[in-house]
N, C-alpha and C positions, 0 to 999 in steps of 0.2 A: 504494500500500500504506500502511495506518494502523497505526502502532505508538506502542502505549499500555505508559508506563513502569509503571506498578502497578494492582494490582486487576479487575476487570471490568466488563462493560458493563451496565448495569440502567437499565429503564427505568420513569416515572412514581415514581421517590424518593418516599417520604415520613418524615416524621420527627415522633416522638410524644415528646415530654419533661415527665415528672411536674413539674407545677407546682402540688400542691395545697399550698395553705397556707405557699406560697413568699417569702420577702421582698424573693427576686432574680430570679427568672426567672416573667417573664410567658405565653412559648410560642415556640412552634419554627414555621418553616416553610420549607421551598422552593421556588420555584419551575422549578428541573430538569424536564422532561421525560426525558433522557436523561441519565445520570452515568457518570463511566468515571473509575474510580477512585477519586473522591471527590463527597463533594455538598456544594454550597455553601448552605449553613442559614443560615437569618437567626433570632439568637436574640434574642428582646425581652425586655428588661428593665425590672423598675418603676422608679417615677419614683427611689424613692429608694436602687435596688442601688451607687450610687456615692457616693451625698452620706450617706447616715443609714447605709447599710449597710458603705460604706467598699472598694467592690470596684474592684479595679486592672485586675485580668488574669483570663483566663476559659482553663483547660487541658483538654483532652480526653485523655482517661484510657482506652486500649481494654481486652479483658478478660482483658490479659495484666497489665496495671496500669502500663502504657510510656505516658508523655504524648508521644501522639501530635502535636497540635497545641498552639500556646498565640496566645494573644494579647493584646496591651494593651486595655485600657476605660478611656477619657476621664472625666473627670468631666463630669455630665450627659448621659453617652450613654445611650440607652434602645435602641438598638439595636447588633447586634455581629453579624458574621460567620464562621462557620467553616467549617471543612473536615472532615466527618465523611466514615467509610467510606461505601460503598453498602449495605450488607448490616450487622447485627450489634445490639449493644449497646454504648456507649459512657457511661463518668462525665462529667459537667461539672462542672467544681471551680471555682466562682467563689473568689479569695482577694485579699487585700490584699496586696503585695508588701512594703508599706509597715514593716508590722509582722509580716510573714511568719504571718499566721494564715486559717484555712479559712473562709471568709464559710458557707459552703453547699454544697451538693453533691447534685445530682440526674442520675439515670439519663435518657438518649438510647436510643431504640427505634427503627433504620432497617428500612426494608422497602421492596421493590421487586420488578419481576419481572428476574431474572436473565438476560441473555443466554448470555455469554460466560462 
């Protein structure tokens, strides 16, 4: 027997995040086939969301407005992982810890087909 602590089972994820005209986010993708609960997104960043742009930590926002996830961003990282829902819309709040201010902020678009 498999017991899954949250969410449900969706299968083929995908994830669309507005990047036009972005300073910080280059694009989203997963490679999930199956997700059960969460999906693990690779979010890429341009060259300069950490050096010119000044971004520390990358938060996921769902559309209740609870930062669901967060996480650190290295200086010179171009790439970042998350843990979005399977299903929904979620915010991505790129910010600077540093000086506590909002580098940017773009909408996450999940979609899949739903199992369970």
């Amino acid at each position: 027997m498999v017991s899954m602590t949250s969410g449900c089972l969706t299968l083929d994820p995908t994830v669309t995040l507005g990047t036009a005209d972005s300073s910080v986010f280059k694009g989203a993708s997963t490679t999930d086939s199956v997700a059960a609960g969460k999906v693990d997104t690779r979010v890429t960043l341009t060259d300069g969301a950490t050096t010119s742009e000044g971004v520390t930590q990358l938060n996921v926002i769902d559309a209740t407005g609870k930062a669901v996830y967060k996480t650190p961003v290295e200086s010179g990282e171009t790439s970042v992982t998350l843990m979005l829902p399977t299903t929904g819309t979620v915010t991505i709040v790129a910010v600077n810890t540093v000086n506590g201010t909002v580098v940017e902020t773009r909408n996450a678009t999940i979609t899949g087909k739903k199992v369970i």
